[in-house]
MIDREN-982479 format. One record per atom (N, C-alpha, C): residue in one letter; atom name; x, y, z. Coordinates in Angstrom, 2 decimals. Example, Ala and Ser with C-alpha at 12.3 -4.5 7.8 and 13.67 -1.06 7.14 Angstrom:
# residues 2
NODE   res   atom         u         v         w
NODE     a      N     13.19     -5.69      7.80
NODE     a     CA     12.30     -4.50      7.80
NODE     a      C     13.20     -3.30      7.80
NODE     s      N     12.85     -2.25      7.08
NODE     s     CA     13.67     -1.06      7.14
NODE     s      C     12.90      0.03      7.87
***
This chain:
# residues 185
NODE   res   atom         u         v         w
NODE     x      N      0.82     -1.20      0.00
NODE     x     CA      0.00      0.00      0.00
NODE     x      C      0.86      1.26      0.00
NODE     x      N      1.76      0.92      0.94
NODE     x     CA      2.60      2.75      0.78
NODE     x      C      3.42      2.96     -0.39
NODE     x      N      3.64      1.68     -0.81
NODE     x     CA      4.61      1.29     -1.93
NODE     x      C      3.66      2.10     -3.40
NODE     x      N      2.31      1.72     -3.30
NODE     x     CA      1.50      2.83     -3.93
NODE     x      C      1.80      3.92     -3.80
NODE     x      N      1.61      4.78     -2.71
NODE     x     CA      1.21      6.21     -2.00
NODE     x      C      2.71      6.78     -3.12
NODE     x      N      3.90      5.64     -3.21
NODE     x     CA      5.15      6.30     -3.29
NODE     x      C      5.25      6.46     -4.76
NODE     x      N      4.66      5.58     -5.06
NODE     x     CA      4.61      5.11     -7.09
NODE     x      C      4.10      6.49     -7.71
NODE     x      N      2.80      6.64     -6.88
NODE     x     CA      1.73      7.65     -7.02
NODE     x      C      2.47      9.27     -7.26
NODE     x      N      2.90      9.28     -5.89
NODE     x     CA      3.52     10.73     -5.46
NODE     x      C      4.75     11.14     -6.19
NODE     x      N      5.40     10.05     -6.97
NODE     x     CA      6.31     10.31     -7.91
NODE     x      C      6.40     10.38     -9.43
NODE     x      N      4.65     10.16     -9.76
NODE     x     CA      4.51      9.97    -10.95
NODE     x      C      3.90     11.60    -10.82
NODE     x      N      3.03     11.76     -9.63
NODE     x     CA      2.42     13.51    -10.02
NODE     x      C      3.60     14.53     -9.59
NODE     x      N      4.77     13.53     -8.90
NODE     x     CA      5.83     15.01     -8.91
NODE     x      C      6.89     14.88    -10.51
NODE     x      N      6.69     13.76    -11.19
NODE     x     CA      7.11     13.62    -12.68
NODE     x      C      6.58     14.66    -13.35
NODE     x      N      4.66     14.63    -13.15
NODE     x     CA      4.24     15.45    -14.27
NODE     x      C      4.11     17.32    -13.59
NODE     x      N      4.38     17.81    -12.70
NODE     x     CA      4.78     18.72    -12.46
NODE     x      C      6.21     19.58    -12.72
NODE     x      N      7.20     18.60    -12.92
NODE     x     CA      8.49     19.15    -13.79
NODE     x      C      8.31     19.11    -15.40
NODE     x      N      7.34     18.43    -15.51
NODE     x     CA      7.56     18.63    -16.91
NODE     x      C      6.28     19.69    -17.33
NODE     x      N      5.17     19.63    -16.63
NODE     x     CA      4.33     21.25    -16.40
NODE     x      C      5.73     22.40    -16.78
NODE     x      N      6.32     22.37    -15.57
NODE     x     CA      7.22     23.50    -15.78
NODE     x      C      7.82     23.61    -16.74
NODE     x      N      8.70     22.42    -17.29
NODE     x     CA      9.60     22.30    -18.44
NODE     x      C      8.70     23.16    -19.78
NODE     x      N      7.89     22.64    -19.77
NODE     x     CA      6.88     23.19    -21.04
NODE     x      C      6.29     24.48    -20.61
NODE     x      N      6.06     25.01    -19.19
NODE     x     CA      5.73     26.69    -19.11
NODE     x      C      7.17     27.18    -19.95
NODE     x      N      8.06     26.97    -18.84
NODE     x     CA      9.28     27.77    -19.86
NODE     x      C      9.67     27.69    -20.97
NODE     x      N      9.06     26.69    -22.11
NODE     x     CA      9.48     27.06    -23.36
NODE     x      C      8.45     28.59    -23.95
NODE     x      N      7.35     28.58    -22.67
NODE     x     CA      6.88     29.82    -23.77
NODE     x      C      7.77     31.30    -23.19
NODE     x      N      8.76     31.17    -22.24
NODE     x     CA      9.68     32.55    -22.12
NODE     x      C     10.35     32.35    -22.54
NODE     x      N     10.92     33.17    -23.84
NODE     x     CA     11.40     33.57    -24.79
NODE     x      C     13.11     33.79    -24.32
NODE     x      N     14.31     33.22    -25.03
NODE     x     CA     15.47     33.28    -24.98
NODE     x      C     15.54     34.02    -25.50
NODE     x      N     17.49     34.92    -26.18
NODE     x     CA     17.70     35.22    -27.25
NODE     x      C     17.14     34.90    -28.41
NODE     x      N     17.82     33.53    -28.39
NODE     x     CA     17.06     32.50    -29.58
NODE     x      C     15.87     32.39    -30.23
NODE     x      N     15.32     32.34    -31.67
NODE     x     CA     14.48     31.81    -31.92
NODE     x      C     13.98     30.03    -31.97
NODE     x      N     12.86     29.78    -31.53
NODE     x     CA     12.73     28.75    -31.67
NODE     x      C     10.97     28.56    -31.52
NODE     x      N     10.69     27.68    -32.36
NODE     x     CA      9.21     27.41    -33.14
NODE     x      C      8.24     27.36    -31.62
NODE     x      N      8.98     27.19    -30.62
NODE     x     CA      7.38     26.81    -29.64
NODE     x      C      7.15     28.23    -28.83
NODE     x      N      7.78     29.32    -29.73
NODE     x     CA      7.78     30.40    -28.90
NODE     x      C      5.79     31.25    -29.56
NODE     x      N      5.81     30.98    -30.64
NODE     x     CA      4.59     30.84    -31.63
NODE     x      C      3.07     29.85    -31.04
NODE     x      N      3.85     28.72    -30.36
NODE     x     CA      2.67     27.54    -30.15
NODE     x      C      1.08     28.02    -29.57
NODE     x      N      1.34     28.54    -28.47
NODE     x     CA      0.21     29.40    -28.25
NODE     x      C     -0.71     30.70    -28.75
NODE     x      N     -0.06     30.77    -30.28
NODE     x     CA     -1.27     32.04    -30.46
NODE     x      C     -1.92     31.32    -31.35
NODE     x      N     -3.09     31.71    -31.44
NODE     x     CA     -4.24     30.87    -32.01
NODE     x      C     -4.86     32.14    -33.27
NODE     x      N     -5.18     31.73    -34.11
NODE     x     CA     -5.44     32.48    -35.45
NODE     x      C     -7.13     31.98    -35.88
NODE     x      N     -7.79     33.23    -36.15
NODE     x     CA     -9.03     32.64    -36.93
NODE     x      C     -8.41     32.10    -38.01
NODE     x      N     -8.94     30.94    -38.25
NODE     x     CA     -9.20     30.16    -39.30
NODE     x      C    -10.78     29.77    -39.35
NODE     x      N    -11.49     30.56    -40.34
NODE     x     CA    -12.72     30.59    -41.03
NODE     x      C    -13.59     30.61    -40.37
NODE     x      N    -13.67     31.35    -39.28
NODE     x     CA    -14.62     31.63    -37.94
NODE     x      C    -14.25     30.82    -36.77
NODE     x      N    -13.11     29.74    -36.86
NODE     x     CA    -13.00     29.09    -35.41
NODE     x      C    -11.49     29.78    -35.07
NODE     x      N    -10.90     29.36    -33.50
NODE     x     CA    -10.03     29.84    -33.36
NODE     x      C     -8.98     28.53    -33.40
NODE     x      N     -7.92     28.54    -33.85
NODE     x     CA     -7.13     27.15    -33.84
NODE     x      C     -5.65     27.89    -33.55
NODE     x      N     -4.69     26.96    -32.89
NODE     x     CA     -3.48     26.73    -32.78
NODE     x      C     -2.84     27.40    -34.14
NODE     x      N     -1.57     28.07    -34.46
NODE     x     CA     -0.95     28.65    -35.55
NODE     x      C     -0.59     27.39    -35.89
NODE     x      N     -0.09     26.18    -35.45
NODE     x     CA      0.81     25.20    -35.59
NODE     x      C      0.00     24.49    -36.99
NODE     x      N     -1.67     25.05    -36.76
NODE     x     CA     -2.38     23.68    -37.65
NODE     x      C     -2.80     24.82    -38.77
NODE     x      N     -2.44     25.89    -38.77
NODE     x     CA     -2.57     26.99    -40.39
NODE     x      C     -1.30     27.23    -40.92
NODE     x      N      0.13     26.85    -40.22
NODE     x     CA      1.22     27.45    -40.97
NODE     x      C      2.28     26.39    -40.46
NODE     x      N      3.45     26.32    -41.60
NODE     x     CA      4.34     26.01    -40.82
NODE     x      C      5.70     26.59    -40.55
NODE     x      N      5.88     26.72    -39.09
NODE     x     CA      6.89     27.11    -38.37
NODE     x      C      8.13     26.26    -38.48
NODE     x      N      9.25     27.35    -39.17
NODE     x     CA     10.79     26.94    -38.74
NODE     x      C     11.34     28.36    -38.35
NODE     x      N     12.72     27.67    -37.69
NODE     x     CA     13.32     29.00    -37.23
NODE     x      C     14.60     28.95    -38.38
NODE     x      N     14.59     30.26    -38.92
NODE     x     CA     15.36     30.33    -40.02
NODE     x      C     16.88     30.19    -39.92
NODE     x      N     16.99     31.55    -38.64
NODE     x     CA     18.44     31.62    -37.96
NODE     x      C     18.33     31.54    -36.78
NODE     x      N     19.26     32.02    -36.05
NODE     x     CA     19.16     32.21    -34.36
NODE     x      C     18.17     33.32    -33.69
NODE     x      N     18.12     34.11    -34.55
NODE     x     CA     17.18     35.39    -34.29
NODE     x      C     15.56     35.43    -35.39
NODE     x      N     15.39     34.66    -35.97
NODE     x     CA     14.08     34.79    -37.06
NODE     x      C     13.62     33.30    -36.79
NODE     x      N     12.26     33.45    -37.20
NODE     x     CA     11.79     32.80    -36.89
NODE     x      C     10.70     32.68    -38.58
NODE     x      N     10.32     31.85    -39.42
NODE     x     CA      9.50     31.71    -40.37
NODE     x      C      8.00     30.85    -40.18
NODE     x      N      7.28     31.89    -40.85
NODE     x     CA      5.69     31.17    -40.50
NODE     x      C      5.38     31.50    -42.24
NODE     x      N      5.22     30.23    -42.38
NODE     x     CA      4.59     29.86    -43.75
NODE     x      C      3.48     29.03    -43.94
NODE     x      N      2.28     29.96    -43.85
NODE     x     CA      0.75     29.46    -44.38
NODE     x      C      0.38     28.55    -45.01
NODE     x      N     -0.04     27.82    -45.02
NODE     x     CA     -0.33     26.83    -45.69
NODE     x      C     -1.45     27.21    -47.24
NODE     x      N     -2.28     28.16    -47.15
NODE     x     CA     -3.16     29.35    -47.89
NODE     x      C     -2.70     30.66    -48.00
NODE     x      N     -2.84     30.78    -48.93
NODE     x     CA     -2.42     32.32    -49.22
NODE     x      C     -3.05     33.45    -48.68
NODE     x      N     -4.55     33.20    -48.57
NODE     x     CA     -5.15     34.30    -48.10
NODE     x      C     -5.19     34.54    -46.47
NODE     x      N     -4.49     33.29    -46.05
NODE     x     CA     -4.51     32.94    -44.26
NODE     x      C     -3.09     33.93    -43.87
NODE     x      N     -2.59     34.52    -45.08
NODE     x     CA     -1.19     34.99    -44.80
NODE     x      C     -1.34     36.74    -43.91
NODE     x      N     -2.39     37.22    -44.32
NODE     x     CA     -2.53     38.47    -43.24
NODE     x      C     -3.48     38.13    -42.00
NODE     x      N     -3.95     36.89    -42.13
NODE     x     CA     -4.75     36.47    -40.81
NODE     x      C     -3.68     36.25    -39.68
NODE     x      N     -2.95     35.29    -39.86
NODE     x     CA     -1.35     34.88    -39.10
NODE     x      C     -0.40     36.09    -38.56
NODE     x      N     -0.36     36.95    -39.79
NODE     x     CA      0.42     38.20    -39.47
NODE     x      C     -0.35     39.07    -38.61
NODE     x      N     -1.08     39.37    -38.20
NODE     x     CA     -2.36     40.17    -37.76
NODE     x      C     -2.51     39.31    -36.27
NODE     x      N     -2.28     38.03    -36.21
NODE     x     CA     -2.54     36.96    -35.23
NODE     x      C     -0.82     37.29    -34.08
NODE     x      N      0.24     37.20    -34.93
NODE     x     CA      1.84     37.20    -34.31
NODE     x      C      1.60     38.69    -33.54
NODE     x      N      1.04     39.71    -34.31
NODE     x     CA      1.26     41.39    -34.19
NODE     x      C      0.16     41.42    -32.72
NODE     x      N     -1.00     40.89    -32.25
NODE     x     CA     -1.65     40.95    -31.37
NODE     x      C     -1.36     39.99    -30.45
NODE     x      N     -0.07     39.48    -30.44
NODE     x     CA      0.05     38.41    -29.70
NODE     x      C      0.01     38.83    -28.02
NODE     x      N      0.69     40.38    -28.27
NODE     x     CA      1.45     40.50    -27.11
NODE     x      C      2.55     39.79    -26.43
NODE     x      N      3.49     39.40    -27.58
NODE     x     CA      4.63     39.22    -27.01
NODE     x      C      5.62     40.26    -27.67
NODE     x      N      5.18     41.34    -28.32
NODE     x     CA      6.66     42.51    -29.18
NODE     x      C      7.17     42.07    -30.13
NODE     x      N      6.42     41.35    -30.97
NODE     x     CA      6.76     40.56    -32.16
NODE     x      C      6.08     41.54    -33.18
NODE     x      N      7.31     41.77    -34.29
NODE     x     CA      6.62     42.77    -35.33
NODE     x      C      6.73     41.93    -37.03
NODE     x      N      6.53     40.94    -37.21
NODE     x     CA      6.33     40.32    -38.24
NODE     x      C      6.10     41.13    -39.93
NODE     x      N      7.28     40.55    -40.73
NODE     x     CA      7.69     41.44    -41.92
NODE     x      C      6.99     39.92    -42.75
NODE     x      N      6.17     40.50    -44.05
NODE     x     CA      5.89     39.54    -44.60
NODE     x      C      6.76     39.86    -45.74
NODE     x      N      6.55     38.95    -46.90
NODE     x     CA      7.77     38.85    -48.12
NODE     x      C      7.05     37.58    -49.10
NODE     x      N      6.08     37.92    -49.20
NODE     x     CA      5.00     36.97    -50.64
NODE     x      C      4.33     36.28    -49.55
NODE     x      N      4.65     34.74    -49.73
NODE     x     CA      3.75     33.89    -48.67
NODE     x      C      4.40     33.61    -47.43
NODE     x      N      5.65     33.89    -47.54
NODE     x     CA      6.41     33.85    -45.85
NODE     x      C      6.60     35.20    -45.17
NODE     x      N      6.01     34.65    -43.75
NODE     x     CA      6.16     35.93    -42.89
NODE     x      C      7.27     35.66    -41.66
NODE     x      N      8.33     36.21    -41.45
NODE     x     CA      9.14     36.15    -41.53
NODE     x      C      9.37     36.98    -39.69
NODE     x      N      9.60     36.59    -38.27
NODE     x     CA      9.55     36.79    -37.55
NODE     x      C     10.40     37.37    -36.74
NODE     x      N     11.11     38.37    -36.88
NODE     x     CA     12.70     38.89    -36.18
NODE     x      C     12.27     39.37    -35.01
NODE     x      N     13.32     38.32    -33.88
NODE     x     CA     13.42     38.25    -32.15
NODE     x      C     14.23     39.82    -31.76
NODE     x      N     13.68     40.35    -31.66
NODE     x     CA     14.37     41.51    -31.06
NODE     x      C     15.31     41.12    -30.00
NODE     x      N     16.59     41.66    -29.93
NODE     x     CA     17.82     41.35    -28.52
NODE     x      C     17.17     41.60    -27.03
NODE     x      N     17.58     41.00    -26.44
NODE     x     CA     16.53     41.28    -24.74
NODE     x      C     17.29     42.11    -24.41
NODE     x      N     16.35     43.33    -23.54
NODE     x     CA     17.93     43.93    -23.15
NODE     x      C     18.23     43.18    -21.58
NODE     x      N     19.19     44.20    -20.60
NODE     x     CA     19.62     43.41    -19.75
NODE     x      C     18.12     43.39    -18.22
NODE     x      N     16.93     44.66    -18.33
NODE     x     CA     16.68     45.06    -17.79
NODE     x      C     15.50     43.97    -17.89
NODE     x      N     14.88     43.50    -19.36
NODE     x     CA     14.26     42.53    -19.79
NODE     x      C     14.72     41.14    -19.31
NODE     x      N     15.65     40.80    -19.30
NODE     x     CA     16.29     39.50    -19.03
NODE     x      C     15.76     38.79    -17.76
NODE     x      N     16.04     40.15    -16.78
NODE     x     CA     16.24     40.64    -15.24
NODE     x      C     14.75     40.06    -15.05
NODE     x      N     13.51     40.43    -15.87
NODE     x     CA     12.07     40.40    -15.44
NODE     x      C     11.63     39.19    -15.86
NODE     x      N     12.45     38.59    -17.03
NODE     x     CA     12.01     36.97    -17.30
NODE     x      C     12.49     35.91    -16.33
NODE     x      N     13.74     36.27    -15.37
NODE     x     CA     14.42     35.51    -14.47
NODE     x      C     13.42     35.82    -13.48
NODE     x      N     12.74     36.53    -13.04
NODE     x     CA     12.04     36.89    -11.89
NODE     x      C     10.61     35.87    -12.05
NODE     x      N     10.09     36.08    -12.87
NODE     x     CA      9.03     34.94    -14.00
NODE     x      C      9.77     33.71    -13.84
NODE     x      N     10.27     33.42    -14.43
NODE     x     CA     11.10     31.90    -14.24
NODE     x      C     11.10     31.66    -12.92
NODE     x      N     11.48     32.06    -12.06
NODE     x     CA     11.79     31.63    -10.36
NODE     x      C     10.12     31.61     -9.77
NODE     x      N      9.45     32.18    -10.22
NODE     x     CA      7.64     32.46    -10.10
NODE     x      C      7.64     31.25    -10.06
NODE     x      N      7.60     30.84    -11.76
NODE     x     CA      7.31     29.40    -11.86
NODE     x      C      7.49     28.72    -11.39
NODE     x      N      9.00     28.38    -11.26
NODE     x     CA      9.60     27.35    -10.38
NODE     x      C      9.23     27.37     -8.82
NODE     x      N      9.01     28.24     -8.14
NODE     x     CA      8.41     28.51     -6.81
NODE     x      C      7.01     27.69     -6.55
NODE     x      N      6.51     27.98     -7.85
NODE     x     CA      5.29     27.33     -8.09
NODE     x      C      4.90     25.97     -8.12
NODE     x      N      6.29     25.20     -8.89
NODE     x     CA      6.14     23.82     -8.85
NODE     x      C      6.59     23.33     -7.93
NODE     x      N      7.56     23.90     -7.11
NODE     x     CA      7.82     23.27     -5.89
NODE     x      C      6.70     23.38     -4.87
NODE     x      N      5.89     24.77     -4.85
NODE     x     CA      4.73     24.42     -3.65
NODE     x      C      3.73     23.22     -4.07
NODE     x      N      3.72     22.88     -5.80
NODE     x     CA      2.43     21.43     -5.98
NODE     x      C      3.45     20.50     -5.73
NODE     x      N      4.78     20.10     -5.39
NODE     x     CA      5.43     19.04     -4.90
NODE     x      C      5.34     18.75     -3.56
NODE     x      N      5.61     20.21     -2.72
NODE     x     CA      5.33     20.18     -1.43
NODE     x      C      3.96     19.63     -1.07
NODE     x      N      2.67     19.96     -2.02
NODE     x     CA      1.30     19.99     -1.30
NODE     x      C      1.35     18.18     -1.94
NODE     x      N      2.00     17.57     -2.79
NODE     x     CA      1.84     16.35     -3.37
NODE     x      C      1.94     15.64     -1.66
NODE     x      N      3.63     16.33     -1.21
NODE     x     CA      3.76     15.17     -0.16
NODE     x      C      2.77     15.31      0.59
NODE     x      N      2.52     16.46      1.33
NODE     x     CA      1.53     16.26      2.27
NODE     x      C      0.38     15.93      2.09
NODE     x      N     -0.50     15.40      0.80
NODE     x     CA     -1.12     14.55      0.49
NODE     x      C     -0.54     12.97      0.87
NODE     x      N     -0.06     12.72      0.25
NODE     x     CA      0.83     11.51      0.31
NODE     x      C      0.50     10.96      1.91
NODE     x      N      1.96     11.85      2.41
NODE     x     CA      1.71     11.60      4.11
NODE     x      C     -0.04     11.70      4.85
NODE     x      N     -0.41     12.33      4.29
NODE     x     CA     -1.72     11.99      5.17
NODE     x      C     -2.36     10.97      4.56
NODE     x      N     -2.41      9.93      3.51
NODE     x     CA     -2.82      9.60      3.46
NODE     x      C     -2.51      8.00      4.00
NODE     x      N     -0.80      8.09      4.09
NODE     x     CA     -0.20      7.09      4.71
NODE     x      C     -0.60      7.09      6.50
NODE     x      N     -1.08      8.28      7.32
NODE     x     CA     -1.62      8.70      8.26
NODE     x      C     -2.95      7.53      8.26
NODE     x      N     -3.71      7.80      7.28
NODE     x     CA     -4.63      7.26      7.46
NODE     x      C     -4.77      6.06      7.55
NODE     x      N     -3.99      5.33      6.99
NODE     x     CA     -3.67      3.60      6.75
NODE     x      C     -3.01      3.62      7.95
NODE     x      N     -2.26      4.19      8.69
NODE     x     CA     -1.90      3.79     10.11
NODE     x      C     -2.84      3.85     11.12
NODE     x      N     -4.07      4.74     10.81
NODE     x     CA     -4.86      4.91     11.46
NODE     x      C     -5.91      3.66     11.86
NODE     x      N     -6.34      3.14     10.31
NODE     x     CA     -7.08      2.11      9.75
NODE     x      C     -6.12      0.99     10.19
NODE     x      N     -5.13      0.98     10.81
NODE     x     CA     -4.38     -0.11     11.09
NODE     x      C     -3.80     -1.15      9.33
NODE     x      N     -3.59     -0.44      9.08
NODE     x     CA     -3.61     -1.53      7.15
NODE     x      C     -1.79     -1.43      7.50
NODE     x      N     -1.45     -0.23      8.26
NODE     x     CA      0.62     -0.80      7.96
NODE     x      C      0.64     -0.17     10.01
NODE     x      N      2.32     -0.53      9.68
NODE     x     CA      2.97     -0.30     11.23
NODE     x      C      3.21      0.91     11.40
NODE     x      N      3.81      1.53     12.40
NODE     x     CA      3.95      2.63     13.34
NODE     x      C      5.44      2.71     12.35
NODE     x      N      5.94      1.63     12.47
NODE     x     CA      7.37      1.74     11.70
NODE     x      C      7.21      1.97     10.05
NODE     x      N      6.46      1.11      9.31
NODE     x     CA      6.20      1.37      8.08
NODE     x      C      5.48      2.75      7.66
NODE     x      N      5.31      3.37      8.36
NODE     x     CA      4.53      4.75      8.24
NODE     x      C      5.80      5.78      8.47
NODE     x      N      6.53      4.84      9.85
NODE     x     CA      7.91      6.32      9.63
NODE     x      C      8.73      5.99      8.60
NODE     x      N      8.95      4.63      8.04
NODE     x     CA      9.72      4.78      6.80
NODE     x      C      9.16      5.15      5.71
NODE     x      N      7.77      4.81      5.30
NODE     x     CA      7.27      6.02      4.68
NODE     x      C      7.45      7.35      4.32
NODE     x      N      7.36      7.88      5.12
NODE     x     CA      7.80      9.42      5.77
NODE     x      C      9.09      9.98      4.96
NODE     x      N      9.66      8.67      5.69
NODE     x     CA     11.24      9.16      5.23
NODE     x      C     11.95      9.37      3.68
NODE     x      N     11.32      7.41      3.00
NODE     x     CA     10.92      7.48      1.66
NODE     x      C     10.63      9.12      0.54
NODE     x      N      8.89      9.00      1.54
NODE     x     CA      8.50     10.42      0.74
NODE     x      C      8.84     10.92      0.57
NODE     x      N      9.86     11.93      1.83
NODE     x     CA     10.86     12.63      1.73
NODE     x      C     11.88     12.82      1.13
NODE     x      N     12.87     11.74      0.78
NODE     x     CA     13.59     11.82     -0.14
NODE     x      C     13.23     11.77     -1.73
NODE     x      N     12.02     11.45     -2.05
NODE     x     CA     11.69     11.68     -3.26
NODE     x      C     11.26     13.07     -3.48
NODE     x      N     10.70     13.61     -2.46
NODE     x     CA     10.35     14.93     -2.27
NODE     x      C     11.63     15.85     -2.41
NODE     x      N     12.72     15.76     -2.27
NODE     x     CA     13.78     16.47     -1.71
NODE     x      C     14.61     16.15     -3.52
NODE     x      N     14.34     14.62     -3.84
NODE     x     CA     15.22     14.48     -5.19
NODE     x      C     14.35     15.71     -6.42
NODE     x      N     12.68     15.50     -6.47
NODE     x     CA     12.28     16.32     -7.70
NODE     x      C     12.05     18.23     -6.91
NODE     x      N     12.61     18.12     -5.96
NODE     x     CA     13.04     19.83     -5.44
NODE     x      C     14.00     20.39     -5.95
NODE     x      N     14.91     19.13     -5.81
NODE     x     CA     16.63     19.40     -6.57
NODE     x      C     16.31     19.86     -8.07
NODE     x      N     15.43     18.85     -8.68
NODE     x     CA     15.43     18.51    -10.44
NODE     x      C     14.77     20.12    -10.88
NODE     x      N     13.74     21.18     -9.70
NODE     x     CA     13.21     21.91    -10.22
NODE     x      C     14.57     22.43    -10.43
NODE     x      N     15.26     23.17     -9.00
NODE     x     CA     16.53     23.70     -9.16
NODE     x      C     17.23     23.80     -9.87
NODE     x      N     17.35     23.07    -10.54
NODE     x     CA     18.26     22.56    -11.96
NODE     x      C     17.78     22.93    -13.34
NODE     x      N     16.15     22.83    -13.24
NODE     x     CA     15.23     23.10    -14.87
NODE     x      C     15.36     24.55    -14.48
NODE     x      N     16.14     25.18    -13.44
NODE     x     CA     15.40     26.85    -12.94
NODE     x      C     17.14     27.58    -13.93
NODE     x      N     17.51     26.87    -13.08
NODE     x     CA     19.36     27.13    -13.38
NODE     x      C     19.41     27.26    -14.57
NODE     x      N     19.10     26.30    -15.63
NODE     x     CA     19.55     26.16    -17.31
NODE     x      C     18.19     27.17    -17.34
NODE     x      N     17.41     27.26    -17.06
NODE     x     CA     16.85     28.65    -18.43
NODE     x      C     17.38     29.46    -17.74
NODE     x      N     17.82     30.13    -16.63
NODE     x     CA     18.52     31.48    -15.94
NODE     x      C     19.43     31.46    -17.01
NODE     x      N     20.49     30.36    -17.23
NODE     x     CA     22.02     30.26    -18.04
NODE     x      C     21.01     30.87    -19.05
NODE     x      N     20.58     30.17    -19.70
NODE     x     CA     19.78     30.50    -21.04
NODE     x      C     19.50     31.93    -21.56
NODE     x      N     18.78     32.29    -20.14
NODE     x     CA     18.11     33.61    -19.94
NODE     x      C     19.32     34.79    -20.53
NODE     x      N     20.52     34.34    -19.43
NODE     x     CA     21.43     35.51    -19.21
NODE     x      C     22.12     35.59    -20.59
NODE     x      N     22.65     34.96    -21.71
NODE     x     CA     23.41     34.55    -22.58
NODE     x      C     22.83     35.56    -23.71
NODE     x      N     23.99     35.97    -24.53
NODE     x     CA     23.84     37.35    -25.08
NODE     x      C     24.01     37.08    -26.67
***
């Protein structure tokens, strides 16, 4: 049974690093790169859909980024879609490719995405923290119900804990490489 509680509590502190992993691809590096686009959504013919399923995205260089329509006439819908994104994206079109140049961050910008980044990460560590203390109470309760020992409940504990303490480290680490990321010129 606790051997559950532990399977459990490490599979929802799995999908909470990778929650995070995938928030931070949408803050923006130097770099261009295609999942910086993933979230703006474009009319396409009265519905609203993903850009991913009207155009396709490559990143040309390190700094551009290319969105090429799949329709020609979808080509000022997309451009019109990047420009309201609200991310400071000023999109140059050039026939059917529209063509996406990452402006340089400055240092003051950088400063406010690292502050965002540590948000996040703050964030996934309090649903790791609230995982264990789920966990533990529920191993509480099976001691309660008599189902394990006084001892199997403190090794429990201890268990939890160190799994708790290993995906605390792993945020630390997903926080570190986009900071590196962040800071890099």
């Amino acid at each position: 049974m606790l051997n559950d509680l532990k399977k459990d509590a490490e599979t929802r502190m799995k999908k909470s690093i990778e929650s995070l992993r995938h928030d931070l691809t949408k803050i923006r590096t130097g770099r261009a790169h295609t999942s910086l686009l993933d979230h703006i959504m474009v009319d396409y013919y009265g519905s609203n859909v993903p850009i991913t399923q009207v155009a396709n995205l490559t990143a040309s260089d390190a700094r551009t980024l290319s969105v090429t329509p799949w329709e020609k006439k979808m080509v000022p819908v997309v451009e019109k879609a990047i420009l309201n994104s609200g991310m400071g994206l000023n999109p140059v079109t050039s026939g059917d490719i529209i063509r996406v140049p990452l402006p340089a961050l400055t240092e003051e910008r950088r400063r406010e995405l690292i502050k965002i980044v540590r948000g996040e990460g703050e964030g996934t560590k309090v649903a790791i923290r609230n995982i264990r203390r789920d966990v533990l109470a529920d191993a509480k309760s099976l001691l309660k119900d008599k189902a394990i020992t006084e001892d199997e409940e403190h090794r429990g504990q201890e268990d939890i804990q160190k799994i708790t303490d290993k995906y605390i480290a792993e945020v630390d680490k997903v926080l570190g490489e986009k900071e590196k990321d962040l800071m890099e010129i």
